[in-house]
N, C-alpha and C positions, 0 to 999 in steps of 0.2 A: 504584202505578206512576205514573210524573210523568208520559212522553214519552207521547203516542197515536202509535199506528200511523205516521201519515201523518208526524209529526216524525220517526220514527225511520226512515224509507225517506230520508230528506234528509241523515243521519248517516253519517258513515266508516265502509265495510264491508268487510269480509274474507270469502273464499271456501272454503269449504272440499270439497275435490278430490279426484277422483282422481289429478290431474296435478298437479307440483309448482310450476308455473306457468302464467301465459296463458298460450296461443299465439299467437304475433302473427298478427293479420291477414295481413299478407303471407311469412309463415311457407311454407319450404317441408313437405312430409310429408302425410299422409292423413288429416287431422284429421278430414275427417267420415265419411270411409268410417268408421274407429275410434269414432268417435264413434257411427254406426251399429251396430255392432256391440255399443258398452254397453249401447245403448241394447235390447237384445235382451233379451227375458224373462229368460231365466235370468242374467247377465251384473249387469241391472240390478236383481233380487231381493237379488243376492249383496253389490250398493252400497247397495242399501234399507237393510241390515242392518244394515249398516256406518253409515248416515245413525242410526239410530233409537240403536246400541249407543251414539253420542256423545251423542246427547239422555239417556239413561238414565243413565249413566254423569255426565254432569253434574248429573243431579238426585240424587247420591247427596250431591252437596254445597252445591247448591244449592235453593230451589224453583223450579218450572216452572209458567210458568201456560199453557194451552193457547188459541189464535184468543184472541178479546177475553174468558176466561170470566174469572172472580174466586175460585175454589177453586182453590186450588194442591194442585199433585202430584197429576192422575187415576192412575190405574192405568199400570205398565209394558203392563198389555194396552190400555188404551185408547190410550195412546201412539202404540206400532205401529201398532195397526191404522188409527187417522188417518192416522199419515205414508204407512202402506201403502195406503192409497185417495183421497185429498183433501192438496190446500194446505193447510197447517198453519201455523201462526205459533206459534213459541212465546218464550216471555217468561220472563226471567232477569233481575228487577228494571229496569234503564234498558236493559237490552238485549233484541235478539232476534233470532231464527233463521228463516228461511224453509226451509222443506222443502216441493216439490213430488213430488209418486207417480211422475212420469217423468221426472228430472233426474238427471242423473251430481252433483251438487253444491249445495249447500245455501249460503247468505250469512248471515253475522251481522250485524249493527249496533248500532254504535256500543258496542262489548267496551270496558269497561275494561283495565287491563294485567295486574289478578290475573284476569279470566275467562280473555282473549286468551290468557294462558301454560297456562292449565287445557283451555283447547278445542285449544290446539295439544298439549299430552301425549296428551290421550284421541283426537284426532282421527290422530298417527302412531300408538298402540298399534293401532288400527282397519287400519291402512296408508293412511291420507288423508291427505293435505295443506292447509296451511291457507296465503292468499297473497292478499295486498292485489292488488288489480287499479289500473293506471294507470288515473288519472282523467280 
């Protein structure tokens, strides 16, 4: 892997959602009441799942390297259970993926355009949304 960490947080990212776009700042609606409410145990178990099924499901075609390690592909269980406790980075050759344990949404960087069209398939079959944020 070329890029370290700190280059690839400076690269084009794409978000992947439960919503199909930003909301604007000045956005009328309940964004964080809603937002509150994902953010609920059960709510947000059920998005965890959904975060992890796109990490697994891309590693069926790809390898995965997990935080800075250099063994590719741990375990679908060690997977989970990272995303499901701790910040995770994970790495897809020049790209990578941020997963936080209490975030409604995950960021990739710097996706080529054959991953970008492979994260946005497996990211709708999940019911996620994947969306460039203005910069």
């Amino acid at each position: 892997m070329g890029k370290s960490i700190e280059e690839l947080l400076e690269c084009p990212y794409w978000i992947i959602d439960i919503l199909p776009k930003q909301v604007p700042a000045d956005g009328a609606g309940q964004y964080f009441a809603v937002e509150k409410y994902y953010l609920g145990e059960s709510q947000l178990a059920s998005i965890k799942q959904k975060h992890i099924n796109v990490v697994l499901k891309l590693n069926c075609y790809m390898d995965v390297y997990m935080d800075e390690g250099e063994v590719a592909n741990p375990s679908p269980h060690a997977i989970a259970e990272a995303m499901n406790k701790r910040y995770v980075i994970i790495r897809f050759g020049e790209s990578m993926m941020v997963s936080e344990p209490d975030d409604t949404h995950m960021t990739l960087f710097n996706p080529d355009e054959q991953l970008l069209e492979l994260v946005e398939a497996i990211s709708t079959s999940e019911g996620l949304f994947v969306w460039k944020p203005q910069q």
